[in-house]
N, C-alpha and C positions, 0 to 999 in steps of 0.2 A: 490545193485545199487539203488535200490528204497527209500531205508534210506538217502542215501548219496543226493538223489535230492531233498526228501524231506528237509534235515536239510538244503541244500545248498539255494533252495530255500525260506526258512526260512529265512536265513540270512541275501539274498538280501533284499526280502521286507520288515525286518526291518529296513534296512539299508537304503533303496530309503525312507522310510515313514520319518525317521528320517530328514532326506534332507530336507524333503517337509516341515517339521515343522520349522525345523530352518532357512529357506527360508523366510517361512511367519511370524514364529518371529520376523526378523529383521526389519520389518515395524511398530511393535508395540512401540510404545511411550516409554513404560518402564513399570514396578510393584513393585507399593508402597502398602507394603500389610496396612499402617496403613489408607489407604482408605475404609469408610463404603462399598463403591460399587464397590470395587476390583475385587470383584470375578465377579459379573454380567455383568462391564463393560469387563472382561476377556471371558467369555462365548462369548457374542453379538461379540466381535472381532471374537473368534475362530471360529462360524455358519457364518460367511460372508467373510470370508475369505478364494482367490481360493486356494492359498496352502495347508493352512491346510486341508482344505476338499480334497482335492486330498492326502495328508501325512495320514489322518485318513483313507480315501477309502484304501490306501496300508496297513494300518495296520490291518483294518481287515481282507483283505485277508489272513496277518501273520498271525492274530490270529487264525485262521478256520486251517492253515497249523499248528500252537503252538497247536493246541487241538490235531488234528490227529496226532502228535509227542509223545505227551504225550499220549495219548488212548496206544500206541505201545509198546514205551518204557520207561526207568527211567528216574523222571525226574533231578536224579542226573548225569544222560546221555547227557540227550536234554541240558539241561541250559549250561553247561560249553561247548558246541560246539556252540552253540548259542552264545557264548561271542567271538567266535573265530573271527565274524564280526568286533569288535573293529578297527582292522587295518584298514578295507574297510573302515570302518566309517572316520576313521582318512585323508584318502587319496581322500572320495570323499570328504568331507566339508574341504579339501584344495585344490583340483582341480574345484569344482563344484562354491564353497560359498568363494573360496578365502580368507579362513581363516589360519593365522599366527599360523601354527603348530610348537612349540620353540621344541628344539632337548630334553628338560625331558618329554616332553610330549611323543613325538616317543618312546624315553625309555620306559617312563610308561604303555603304549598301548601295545608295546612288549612285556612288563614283564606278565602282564594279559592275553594275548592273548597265550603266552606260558604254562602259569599258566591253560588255558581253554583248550589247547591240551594235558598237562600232565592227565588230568583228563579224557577227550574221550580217550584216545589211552591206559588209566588206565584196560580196560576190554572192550577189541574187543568183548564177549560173552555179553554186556549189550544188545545190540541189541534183538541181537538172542532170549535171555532167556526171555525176558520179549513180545519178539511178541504171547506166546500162551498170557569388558567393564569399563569402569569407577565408574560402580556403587560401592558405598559408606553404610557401613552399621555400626550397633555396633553390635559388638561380644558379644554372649551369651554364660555362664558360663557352660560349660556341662564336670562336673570334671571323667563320666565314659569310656571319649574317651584315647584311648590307644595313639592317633598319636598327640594331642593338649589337652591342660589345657580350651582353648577355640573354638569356632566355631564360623566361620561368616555365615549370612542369605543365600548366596551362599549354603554352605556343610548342613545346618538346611534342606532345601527344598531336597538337594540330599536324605539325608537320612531319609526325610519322604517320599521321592518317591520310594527308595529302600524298607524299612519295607516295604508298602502297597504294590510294585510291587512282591514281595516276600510271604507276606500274599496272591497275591492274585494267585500266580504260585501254592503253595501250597492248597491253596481251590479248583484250578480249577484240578491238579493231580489229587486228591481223587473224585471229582465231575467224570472225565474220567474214573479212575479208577472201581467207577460204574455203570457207562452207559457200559462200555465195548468197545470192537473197532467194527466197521461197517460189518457185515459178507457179505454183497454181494451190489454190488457197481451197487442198482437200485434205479429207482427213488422210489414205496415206500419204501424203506430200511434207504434210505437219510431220505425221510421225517420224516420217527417214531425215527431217530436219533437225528435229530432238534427240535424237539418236546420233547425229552428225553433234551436236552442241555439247551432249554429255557424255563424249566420249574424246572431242577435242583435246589435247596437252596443254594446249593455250587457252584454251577457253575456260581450265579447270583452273588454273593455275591462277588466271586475271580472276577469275571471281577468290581463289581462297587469299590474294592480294585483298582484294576489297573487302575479304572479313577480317583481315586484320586492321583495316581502315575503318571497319564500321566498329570492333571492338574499342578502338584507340576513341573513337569519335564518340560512342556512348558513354566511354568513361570520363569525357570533359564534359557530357551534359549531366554529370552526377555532382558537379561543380560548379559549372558557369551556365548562365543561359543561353540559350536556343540562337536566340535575336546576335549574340555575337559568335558563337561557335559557328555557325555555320556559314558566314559571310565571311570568315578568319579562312576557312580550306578552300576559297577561291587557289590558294596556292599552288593546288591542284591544276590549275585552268592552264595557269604560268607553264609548270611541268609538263602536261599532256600537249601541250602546243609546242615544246619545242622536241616531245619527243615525235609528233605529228612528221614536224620538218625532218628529222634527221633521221625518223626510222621508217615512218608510212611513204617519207619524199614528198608531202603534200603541199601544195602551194601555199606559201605564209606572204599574203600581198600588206604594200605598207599601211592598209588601211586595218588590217586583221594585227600589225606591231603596236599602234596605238594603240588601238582596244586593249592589247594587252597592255601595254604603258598602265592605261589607267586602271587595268582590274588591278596592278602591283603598288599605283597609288593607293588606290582603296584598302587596300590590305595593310599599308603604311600606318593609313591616317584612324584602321580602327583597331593598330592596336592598342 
């Protein structure tokens, strides 16, 4: 029961942080990366901005709940139930943001989101074992994608926020994986664990990964909506799974390779 509130809880406040972001996206002007001051004038928006600061307050919270997930269990566990949000995602930034969710998109959200439960429900014992817009751009030649000959600036920024979100899920597993999980839930116990967390190599390093995945990730919701940007970084899922196998050695069984199958359909069918 305690898995099940954590991961659920997990979900939401990624899912509410996402909201908030793409809430206060919508007031941003637009990004033109061939601007010298792109980024800086991106930053100064982001620090004064109520949304986002309230989207990033939620996602730290995620993230403090994404570490104690991971301390626990696999993180070939946690991520594909963690993708299981897709759907909510989909249903609040159509109820909340008003955004025009077309019926491939529902499809493709589906498809992933089934693809993310074939994998949790792949080994009920994961748990257990491991607790001891109109924007306009030109298309760039990237001839090692399996779904296009080319990619637009759109899917470039997805899948540099995936690699790094992905680099940084995996640096921050092994970084937990060291520190260990919290053995008694006092106040000094907490503190020598925070001080273990913010002082980790790895743990520093997986989170400043993931802020260049969350910058990459804001600056497509300054373009596209919510409802497709964020079911498009399942790509993430792909990556942190096979770096799961090859770097954590975590067991990848055939029912956890379907699930992926279909979250790389879904990613297919929405772009």
């Amino acid at each position: 029961m305690k898995i099940f509130l954590l991961l659920a809880s997990l979900s939401i406040t990624q899912v509410l942080g996402d909201i908030f972001l793409s809430r206060g996206m919508k007031d941003f002007v637009g990004f033109d990366s061939s601007g010298p001051t792109v980024v800086l004038y991106l930053i100064t928006y982001v620090l004064t901005n109520y949304w986002i600061l309230s989207g990033l307050g939620i996602l730290i919270i995620s993230l403090s709940l994404y570490l104690t997930a991971i301390s626990k269990l696999d993180l070939s566990y946690v991520l594909p139930i963690h993708a299981s949000s897709y759907v909510l995602n989909g249903i609040f930034a159509w109820a909340i943001l008003g955004e025009d969710v077309t019926s491939m998109r529902w499809v493709s959200t589906f498809v992933i989101s089934c693809g993310a439960l074939c994998v949790g429900l792949s080994d009920s014992n994961t748990a257990n074992s491991c607790q001891h817009n109109n924007f306009k751009s030109r298309n760039l030649p990237l001839f090692f994608l399996p779904f296009s000959l080319t990619i637009s600036k759109t899917w470039l920024a997805i899948m540099i926020s995936s690699v790094s979100d992905a680099s940084g899920d995996l640096l921050l597993a092994v970084g937990m994986k060291k520190i260990g999980e919290i053995e008694k839930v006092t106040f000094p116990e907490v503190k020598k664990m925070i001080i273990k967390i913010i002082t980790s190599p790895l743990i520093i390093s997986g989170i400043a990964c993931q802020g260049i995945a969350f910058f990459s990730f804001i600056s497509v919701l300054s373009w596209t909506d919510l409802s497709f940007a964020r079911p498009a970084t399942a790509l993430t899922y792909i990556i942190s799974m096979l770096g799961a196998k090859l770097i954590l050695k975590e067991d990848i069984q055939k029912q956890k390779l379907w699930g992926i199958i279909l979250i790389g359909l879904g990613v297919f069918i929405h772009r």
